[in-house]
C-alpha positions in Angstrom: 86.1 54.0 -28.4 89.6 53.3 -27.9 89.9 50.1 -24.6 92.6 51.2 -22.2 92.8 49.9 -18.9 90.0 51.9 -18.1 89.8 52.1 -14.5 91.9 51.3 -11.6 93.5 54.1 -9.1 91.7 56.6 -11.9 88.5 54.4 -11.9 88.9 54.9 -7.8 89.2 58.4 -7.9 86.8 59.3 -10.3 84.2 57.1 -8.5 85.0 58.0 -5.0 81.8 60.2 -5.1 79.8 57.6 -6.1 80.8 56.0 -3.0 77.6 57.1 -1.3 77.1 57.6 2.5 74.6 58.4 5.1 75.2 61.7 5.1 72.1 64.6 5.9 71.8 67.9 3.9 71.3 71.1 6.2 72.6 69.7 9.6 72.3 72.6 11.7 74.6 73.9 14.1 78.3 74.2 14.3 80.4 70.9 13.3 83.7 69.8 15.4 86.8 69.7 13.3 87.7 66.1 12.3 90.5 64.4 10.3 89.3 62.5 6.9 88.9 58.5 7.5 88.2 55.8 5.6 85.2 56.0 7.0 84.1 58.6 5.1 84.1 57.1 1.8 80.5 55.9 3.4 79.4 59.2 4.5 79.8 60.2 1.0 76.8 61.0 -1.2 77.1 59.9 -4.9 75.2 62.0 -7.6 75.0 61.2 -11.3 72.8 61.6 -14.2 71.1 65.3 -14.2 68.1 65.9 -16.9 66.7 68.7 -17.4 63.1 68.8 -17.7 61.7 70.1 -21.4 60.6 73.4 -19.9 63.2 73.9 -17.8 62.3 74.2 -14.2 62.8 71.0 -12.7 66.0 68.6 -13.3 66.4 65.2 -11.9 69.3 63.5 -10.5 70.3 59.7 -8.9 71.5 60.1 -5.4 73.6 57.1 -4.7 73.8 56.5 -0.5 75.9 53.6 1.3 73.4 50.7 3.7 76.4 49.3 5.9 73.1 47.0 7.0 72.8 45.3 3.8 76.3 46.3 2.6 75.0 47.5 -1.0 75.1 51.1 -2.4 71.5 52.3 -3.0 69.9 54.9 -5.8 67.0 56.8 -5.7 65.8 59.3 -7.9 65.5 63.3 -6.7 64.1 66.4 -8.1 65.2 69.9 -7.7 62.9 72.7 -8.3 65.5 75.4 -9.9 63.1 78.3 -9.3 62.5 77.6 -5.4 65.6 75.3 -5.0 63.8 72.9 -3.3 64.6 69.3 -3.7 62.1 66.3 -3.2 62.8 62.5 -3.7 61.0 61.5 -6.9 61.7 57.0 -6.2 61.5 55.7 -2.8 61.9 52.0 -2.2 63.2 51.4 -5.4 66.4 50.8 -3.7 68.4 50.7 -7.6 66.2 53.4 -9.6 68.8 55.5 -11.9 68.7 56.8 -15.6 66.2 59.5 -15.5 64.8 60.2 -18.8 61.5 62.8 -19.6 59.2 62.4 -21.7 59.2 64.6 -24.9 56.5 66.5 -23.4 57.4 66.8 -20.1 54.5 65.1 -18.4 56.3 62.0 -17.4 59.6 60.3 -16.3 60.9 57.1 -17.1 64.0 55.1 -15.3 65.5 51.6 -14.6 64.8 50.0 -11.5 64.9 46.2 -10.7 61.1 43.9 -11.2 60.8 41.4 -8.5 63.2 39.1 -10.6 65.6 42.1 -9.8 66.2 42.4 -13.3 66.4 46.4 -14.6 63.2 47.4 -16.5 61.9 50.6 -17.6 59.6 52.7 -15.4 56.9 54.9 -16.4 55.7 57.7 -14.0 53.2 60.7 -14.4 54.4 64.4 -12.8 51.0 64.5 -12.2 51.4 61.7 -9.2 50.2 58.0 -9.0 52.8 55.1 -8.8 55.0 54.4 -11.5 54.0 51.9 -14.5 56.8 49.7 -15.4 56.5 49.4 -19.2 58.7 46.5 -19.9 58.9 43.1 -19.0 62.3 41.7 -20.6 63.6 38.4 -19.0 67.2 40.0 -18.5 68.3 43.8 -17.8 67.2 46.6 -19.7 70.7 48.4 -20.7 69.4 51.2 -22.0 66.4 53.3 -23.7 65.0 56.1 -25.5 61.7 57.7 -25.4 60.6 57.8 -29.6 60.0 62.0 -30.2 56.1 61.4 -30.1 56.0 60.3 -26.9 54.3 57.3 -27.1 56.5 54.3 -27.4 60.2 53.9 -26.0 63.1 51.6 -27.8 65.3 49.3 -25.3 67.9 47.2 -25.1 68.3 43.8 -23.8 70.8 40.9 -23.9 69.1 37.5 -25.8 67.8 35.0 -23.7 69.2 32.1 -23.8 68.2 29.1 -25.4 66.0 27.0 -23.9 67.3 23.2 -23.3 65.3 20.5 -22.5 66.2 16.6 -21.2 69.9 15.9 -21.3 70.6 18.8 -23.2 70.3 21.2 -20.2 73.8 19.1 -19.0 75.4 20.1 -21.9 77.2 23.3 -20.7 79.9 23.6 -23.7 79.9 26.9 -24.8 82.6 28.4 -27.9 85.3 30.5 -26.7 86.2 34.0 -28.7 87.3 36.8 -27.6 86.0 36.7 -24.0 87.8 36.6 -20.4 88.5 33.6 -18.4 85.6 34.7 -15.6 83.3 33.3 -18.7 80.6 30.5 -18.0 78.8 30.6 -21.4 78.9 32.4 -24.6 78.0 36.1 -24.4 74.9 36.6 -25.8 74.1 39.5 -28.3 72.1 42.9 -27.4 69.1 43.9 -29.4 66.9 46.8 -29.9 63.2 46.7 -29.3 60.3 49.1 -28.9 57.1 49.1 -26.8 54.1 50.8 -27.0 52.9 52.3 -24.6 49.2 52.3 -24.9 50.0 48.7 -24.4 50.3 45.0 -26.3 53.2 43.2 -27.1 57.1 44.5 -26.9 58.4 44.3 -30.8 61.7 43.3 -31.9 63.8 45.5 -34.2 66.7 44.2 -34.7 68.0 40.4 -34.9 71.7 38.5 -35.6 74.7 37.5 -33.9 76.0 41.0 -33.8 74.9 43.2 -30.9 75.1 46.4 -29.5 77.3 46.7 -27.2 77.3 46.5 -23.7 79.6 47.8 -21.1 81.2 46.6 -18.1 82.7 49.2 -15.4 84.6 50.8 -15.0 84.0 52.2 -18.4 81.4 55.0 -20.1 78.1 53.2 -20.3 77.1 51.7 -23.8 76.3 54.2 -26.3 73.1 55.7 -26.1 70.3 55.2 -28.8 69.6 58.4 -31.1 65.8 59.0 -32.8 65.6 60.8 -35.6 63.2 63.6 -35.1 60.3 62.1 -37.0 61.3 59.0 -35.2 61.2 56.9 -38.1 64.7 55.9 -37.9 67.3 55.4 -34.8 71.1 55.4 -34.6 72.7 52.9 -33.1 76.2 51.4 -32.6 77.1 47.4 -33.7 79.7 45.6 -32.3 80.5 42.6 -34.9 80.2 40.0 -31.6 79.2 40.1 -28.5 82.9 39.2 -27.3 84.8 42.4 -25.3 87.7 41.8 -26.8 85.6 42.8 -30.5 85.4 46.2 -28.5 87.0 48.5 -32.0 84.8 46.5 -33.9 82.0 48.5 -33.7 80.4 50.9 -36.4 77.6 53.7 -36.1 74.2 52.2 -38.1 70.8 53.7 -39.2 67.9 51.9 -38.8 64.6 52.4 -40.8 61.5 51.1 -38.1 59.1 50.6 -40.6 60.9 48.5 -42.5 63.6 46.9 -40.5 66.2 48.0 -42.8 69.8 48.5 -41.6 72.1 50.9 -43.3 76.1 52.1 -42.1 76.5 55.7 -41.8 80.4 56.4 -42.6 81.7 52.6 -44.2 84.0 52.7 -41.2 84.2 49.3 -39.8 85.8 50.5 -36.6 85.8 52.6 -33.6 82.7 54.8 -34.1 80.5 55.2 -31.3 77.9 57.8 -29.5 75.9 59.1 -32.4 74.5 62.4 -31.9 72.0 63.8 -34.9 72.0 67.4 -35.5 68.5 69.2 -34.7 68.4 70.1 -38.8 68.9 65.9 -39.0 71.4 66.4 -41.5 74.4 65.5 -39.4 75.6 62.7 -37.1 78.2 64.1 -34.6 79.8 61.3 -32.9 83.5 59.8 -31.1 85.8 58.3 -32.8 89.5 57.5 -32.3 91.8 59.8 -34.0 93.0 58.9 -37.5 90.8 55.5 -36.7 93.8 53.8 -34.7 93.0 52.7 -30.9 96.0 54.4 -29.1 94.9 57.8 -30.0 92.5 60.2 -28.4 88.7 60.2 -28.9 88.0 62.7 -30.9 83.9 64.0 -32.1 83.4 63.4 -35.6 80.5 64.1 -38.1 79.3 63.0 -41.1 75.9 63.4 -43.1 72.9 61.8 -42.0 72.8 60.3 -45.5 75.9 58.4 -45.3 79.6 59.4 -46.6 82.8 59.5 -44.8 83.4 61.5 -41.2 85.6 63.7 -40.9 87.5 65.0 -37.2 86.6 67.9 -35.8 88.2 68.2 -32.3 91.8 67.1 -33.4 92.9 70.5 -33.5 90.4 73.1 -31.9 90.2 70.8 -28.5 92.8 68.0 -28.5 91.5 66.5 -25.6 90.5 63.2 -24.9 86.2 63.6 -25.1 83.5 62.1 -23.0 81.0 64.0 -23.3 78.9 65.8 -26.1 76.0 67.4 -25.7 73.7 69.8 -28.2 72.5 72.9 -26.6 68.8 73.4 -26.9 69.0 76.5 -29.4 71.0 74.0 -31.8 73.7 76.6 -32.2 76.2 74.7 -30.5 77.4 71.3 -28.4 79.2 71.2 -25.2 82.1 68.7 -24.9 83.8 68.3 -22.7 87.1 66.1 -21.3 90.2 65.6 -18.9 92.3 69.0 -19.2 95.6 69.5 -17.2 94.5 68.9 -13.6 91.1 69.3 -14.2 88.0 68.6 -16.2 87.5 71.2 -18.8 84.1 72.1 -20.6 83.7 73.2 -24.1 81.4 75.7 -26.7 82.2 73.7 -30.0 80.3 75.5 -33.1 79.4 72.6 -35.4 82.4 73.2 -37.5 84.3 72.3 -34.8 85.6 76.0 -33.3 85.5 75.1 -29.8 85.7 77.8 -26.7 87.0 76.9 -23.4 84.8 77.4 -20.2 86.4 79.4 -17.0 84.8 77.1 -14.4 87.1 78.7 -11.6 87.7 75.7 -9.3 84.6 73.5 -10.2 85.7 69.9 -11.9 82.8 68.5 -13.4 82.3 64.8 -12.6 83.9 62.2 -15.8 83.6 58.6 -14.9 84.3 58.0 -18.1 81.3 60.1 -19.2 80.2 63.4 -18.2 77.5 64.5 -15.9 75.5 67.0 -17.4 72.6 68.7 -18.8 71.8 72.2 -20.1 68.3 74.3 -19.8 66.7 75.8 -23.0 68.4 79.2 -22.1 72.1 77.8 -22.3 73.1 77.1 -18.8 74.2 74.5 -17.6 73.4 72.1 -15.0 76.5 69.9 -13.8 78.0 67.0 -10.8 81.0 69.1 -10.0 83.6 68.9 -6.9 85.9 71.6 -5.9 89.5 70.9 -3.7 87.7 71.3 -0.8 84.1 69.5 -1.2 82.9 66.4 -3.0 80.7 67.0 -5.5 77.2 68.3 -5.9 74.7 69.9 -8.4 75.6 73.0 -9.9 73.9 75.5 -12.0 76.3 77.2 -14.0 75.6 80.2 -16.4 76.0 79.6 -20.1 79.5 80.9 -20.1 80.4 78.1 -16.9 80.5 81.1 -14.6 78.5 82.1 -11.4 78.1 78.4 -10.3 75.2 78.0 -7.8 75.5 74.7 -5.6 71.8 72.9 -6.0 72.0 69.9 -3.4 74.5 69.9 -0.1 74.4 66.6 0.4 77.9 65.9 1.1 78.2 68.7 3.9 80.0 66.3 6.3 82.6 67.0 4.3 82.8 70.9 5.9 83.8 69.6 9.1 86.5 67.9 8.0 90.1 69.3 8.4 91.7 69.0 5.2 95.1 69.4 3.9 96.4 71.7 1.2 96.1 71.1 -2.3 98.1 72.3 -4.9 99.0 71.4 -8.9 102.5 71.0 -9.6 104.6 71.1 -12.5 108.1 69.5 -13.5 110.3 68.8 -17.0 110.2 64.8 -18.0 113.7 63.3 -19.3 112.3 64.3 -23.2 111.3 67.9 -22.2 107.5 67.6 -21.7 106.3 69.6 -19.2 104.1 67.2 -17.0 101.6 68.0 -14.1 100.3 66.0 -11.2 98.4 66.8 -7.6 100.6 67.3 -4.6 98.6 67.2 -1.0 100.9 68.4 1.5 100.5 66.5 5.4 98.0 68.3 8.0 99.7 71.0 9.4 102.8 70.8 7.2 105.8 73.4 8.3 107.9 75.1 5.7 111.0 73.9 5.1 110.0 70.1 6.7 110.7 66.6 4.8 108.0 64.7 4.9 107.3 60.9 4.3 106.4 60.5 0.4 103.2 58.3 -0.8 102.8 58.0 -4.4 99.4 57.6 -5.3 99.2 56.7 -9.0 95.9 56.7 -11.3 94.8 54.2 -13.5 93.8 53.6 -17.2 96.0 54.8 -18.0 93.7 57.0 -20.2 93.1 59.1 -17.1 94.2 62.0 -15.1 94.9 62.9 -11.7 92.8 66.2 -10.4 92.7 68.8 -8.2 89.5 68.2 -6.6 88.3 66.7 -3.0 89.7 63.1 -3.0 89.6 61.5 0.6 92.1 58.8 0.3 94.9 61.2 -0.1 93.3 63.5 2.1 93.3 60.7 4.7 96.9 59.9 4.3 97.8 63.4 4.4 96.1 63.8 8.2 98.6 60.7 9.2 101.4 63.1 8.1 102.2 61.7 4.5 103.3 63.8 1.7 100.6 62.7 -1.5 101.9 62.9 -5.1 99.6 62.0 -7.8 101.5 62.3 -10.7 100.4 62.5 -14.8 102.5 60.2 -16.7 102.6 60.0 -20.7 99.6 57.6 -21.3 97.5 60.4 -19.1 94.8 62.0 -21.4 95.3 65.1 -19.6 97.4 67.3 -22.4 97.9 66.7 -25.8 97.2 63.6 -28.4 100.5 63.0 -28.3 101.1 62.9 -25.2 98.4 60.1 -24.9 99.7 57.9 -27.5 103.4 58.1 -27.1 102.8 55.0 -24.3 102.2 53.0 -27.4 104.7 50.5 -27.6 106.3 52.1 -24.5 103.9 51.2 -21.7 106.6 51.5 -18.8 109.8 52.7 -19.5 108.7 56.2 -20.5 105.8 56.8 -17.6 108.3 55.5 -15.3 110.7 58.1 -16.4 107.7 60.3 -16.2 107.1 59.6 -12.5 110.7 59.5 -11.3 111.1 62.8 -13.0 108.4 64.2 -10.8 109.4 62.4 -7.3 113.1 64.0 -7.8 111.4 67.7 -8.4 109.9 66.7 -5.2 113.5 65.9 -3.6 114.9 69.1 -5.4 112.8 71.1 -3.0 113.6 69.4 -0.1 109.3 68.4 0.4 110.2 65.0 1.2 112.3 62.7 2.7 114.0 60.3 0.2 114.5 57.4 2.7 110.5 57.0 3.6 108.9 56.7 0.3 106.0 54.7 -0.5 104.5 53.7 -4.5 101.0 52.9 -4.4 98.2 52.5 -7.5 95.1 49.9 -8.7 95.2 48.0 -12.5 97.6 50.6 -14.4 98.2 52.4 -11.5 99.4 49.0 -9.9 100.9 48.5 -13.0 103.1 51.4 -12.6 103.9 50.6 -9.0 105.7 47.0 -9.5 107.7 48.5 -12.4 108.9 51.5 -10.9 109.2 48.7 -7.5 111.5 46.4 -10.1 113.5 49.2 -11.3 113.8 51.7 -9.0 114.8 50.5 -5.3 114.1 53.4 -3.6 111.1 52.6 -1.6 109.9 51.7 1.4 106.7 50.0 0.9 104.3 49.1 -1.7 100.8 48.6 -2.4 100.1 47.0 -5.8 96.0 46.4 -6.3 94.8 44.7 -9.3 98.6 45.2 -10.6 99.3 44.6 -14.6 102.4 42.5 -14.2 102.4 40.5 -17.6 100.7 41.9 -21.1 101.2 38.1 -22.7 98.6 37.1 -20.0 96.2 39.9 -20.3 96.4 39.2 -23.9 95.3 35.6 -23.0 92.5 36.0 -20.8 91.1 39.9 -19.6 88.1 41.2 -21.0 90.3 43.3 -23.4 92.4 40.4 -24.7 93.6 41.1 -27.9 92.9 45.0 -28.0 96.1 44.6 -25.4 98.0 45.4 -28.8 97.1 49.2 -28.3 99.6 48.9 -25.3 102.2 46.6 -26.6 101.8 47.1 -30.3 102.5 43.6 -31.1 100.6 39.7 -30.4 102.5 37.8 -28.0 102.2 35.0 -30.7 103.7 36.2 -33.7 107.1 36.8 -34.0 109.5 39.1 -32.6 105.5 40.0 -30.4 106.8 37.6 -27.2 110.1 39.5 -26.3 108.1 42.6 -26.9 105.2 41.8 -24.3 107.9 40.4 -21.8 109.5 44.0 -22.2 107.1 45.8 -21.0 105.7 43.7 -18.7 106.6 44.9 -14.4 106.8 41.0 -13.9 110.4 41.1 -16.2 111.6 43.2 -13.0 109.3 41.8 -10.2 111.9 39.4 -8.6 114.3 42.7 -8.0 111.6 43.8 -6.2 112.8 44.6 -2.6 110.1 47.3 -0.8 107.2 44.9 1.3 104.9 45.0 -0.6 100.6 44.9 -0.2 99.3 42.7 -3.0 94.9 43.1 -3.7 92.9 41.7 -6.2 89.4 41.0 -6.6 88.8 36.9 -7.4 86.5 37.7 -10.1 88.1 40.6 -11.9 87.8 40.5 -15.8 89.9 43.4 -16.5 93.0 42.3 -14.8 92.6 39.0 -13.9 94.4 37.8 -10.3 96.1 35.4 -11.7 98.5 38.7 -12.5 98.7 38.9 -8.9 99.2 35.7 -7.7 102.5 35.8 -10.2 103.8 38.9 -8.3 103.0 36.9 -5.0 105.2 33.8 -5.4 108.1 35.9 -7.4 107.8 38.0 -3.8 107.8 35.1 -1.2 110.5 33.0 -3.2 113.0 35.8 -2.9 111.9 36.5 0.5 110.4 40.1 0.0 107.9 40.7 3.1 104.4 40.8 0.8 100.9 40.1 2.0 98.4 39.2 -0.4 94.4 39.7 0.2 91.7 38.1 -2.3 88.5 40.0 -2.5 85.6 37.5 -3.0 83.7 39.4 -5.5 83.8 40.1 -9.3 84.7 43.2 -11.4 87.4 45.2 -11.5 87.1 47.1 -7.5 84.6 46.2 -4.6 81.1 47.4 -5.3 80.4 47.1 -1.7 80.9 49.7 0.8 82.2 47.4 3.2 84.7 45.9 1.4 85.9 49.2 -0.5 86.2 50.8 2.9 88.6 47.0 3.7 90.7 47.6 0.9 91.9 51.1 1.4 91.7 50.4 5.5 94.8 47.9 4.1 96.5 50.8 1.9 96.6 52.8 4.5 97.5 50.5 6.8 100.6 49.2 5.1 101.9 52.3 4.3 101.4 53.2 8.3 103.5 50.3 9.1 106.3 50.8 6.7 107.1 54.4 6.7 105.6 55.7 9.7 105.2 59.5 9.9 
């Protein structure tokens, strides 16, 4: 599981339907035309997490809806009935229920949702009605679970607790530094497995050491999921040597024996391996691993015997996509995968020799925040989150073949009132002959042969993609008269594997070459007007802003949120630390490794910087730490470069509030407003 920069502009646009809303299925009567907002990003409903139920008929889903009261995003689980198409909340109150999971039988459904310590624990409840049973009682959050194949107990995870101090020893707060990020206040504590009964007693550990499985922070793909063997005697899991992020490659698939507590590796891989998924014969463990084992490359699936012996990649050459997703159909003939693909997400029949079969899903784009939304009924179709240009997403029941998509919930049907502009892919040749794509949204009511203002609005990861689906922050800048390019630069996991890792070493010059390339195909056209041009973007996407604002003085304004401006500091003290060598390809430390960083580092080129320039951060971001920002801050005010800097008071990596999401891109838009008005 290779670490990027996952996140940022990409991490934005992927979970801008996640933003959830207030928004009401089946308002009747005819809706007045309106121009997108900012606004809406609360209107909109976030759905996540389908599963079919074992017999088919039902599937449930998390619905994730914005209270501007309390300024939080709440989830409840829902239920569609695919015979009647009915839907029916299944959690109300729970206010943070999500990861719906049935029981092998059918006759129940389990989920997180926080105890009165507000701590996620596992839920129990019967189809046949009552209130739900909550099952485990761990002091910290439940990560994840898996019901055994019986039916009668379920295996969790949860972080250690930590030790308890008594007398003076509670003052001593010292902890031992690895590979961790400066937003640290004690050692990270490992993740273990354990399994509860539930006819009752006592929760029993499985598994014990300083190791741990590990645990994810967003924006990311959530930790990988534990795997049951059949007989549920054994379960696949993934170990991560520490509980440190920056031991993120570290990590190797494992079999565990219940009985007996006995650990075994499946592959002798040390590195890379997550997301086991057994074969219904048992024989084979399919699972992701970066190609030719090296952290810059794609994700490819892999499989290897149950048994134990060496993996070998399947995907390299019949997909060649980046995968987040893998999924066995219920017949056990084949495994959907799925990934970015040009600009869009594409869906997969892989055989399990690896012969894989593209999907036609017209103009559906499944949702992939980093991991795929989906599930698939015993007869081969397939129920998906999918948007389309002109809607945000919903539930989808697709045919077996991705065709005939029927929409399932319309929960985002505000969005049909809104006037929106066009859409469009576009292509253009980069300076070493590629031929790159991107998203182009043209201004409301553009007229042939017009130049319009130009806002770049570049995605994040940089192992992401921009797509051709509903995204309102464009859409909103495109209804104030601005031109919207979103382009894919090398780095984007949106063609070819090497088109992903040829940013290895090279993580600005060439996508910055990339982008240019595509703003002057723009120019070439006459689309837009070379002397209002505004570069936008969040973590890589920011990134990619101040270098192409130090190298290329062509623009107008700037917004750079949660902007990479120096690798020797993220090698220092981000959550991905020393894995910041996939970028770079070299320590800071070692020699020859500092004038390397420095290289291809925007802040080498931040004091040429001379568009004004909108500088965001949140103060408790792990992935790209604010000090980055506050370095582009005073190299902008001591060289007199009009800049404006706005802390967020929160942690992570973006706003998790509505209120403040809403702030941040109210200030995007905003600056480019004042800069180059339309």
């Amino acid at each position: 599981m290779g670490r990027r920069l996952r996140g940022g502009a990409a991490w934005i646009a992927r979970m801008r339907f996640a933003v959830a809303g207030l928004a009401v299925a089946g308002l009747a009567g005819p809706a007045l035309a309106e121009a997108p907002s900012v606004r809406d990003l609360a209107r909109t409903v976030g759905l996540s997490s389908p599963a079919v139920s074992p017999d088919g008929k039902l599937v449930a889903f998390v619905e994730r809806r914005a209270d501007l009261d309390d300024d939080v995003f709440k989830t409840e689980i829902w239920l569609v009935d695919l015979a009647t198409k009915t839907v029916r909340p299944f959690t109300q109150g729970r206010d943070h229920a999500g990861a719906p999971a049935w029981s092998p039988d059918g006759a129940s459904l389990a989920f997180e949702a926080p105890d009165k310590d507000h701590h996620l624990q596992v839920f129990v409840a019967s189809m046949s009605g009552g209130d739900a049973r909550q099952v485990t009682h761990a002091k910290d959050s439940v990560s994840q679970f898996a019901w055994r194949p019986d039916g009668k107990a379920i295996a969790y995870v949860v972080t250690d607790e930590a030790p308890e101090r008594k007398g003076e020893a509670k003052y001593d707060k010292l902890f031992r530094v690895g590979h961790d990020d400066f937003t640290q206040t004690e050692a990270p504590r490992p993740a273990h497995i354990w399994l509860i009964d539930l006819a009752g007693g006592e929760a029993r550990r499985l598994t014990h050491g300083t190791w741990s499985l590990p645990v994810s922070l967003p924006p990311g793909p959530p930790s990988s999921p534990l795997q049951w063997t059949r007989d549920g005697a054994s379960i696949l899991f993934v170990r991560q040597e520490t509980p440190s992020t920056g031991d993120g490659f570290l990590t190797r698939i494992e079999v565990l024996d219940v009985a007996s507590g006995a650990i075994r590796d499946l592959t002798g891989a040390k590195t890379l391996e997550g997301y086991p998924l057994l074969s219904p014969d048992g024989k084979t463990v399919f699972y992701w691993r970066n190609r030719d084992g090296e952290p810059w490359t794609f994700q490819d699936v892999w499989a290897a015997p149950f048994a134990g012996g060496a993996g070998k990649d399947l995907t390299a050459t019949t997909v060649d996509k980046n995968i987040y997703g893998t999924q066995w159909a219920r017949d056990g003939q084949s495994l959907l995968v799925g990934g970015d693909a040009e600009t869009t997400v594409g869906l997969w029949r892989m055989t399990p020799d690896g012969k894989a079969t593209r999907l036609d899903l017209g103009d559906l784009t499944p949702a992939n925040g980093f991991w795929m939304s989906y599930d698939q009924l015993p007869d081969g179709r397939i129920v998906t989150v999918a948007a389309t240009p002109e809607h945000p997403p919903e539930l989808y029941l697709l045919d077996k073949d991705g065709g005939h998509p029927t929409a399932l919930t319309h929960v985002n049907a505000f969005a049909d009132s809104l006037t929106l502009a066009r859409t469009e892919t576009v292509t253009w040749k980069a300076p070493r002959g590629r031929t790159l794509d991107g998203v182009l949204t043209y201004p409301a009511g553009y007229t042939a042969g017009t130049k319009a203002p130009l806002v770049l609005y570049i995605h994040g990861g940089p192992n992401s993609s921009s797509r051709r689906q509903f995204n309102l922050v464009p859409q909103v800048m495109a209804a104030k008269g601005y031109m919207v390019f979103e382009p894919n630069y090398r780095g984007s996991d949106n063609l070819d594997g090497a088109f992903f890792a040829s940013i290895y070493k090279d993580a600005g010059q060439g996508p910055g070459e990339d982008v240019m390339a595509g703003v002057r195909m723009l120019q070439d056209k006459g689309l837009v007007d070379p002397a209002r041009m505004a570069v936008t973007g969040w973590s890589y996407g920011g990134f990619m802003t101040v270098w192409l604002a130090g190298h290329y003085p062509v623009w107008k304004a700037a917004v750079a949120g949660a902007a990479v401006t120096d690798w020797r500091e993220m090698y220092d003290i981000s959550d991905g630390n020393v894995t910041i060598t996939e970028q770079s390809g070299i320590s800071p430390y070692v020699p020859d490794g500092w004038a390397a960083n420095w290289a291809q580092s925007p802040a080498n080129s931040q004091t040429k910087i001379t568009a004004p320039t909108l500088i965001m951060s949140d103060t408790g971001d792990f992935r790209v730490p604010i000090p980055q920002s506050f370095s582009l801050y005073r190299a902008l005010e001591d060289n007199h470069v009009e800049t404006q800097f706005y802390a967020i008071p929160t942690g992570g990596h973006f706003p998790s509030d509505p209120v403040q999401m809403m702030a941040v891109f109210d200030k995007w838009v905003g600056w480019v407003e004042t800069h180059i008005k339309s």
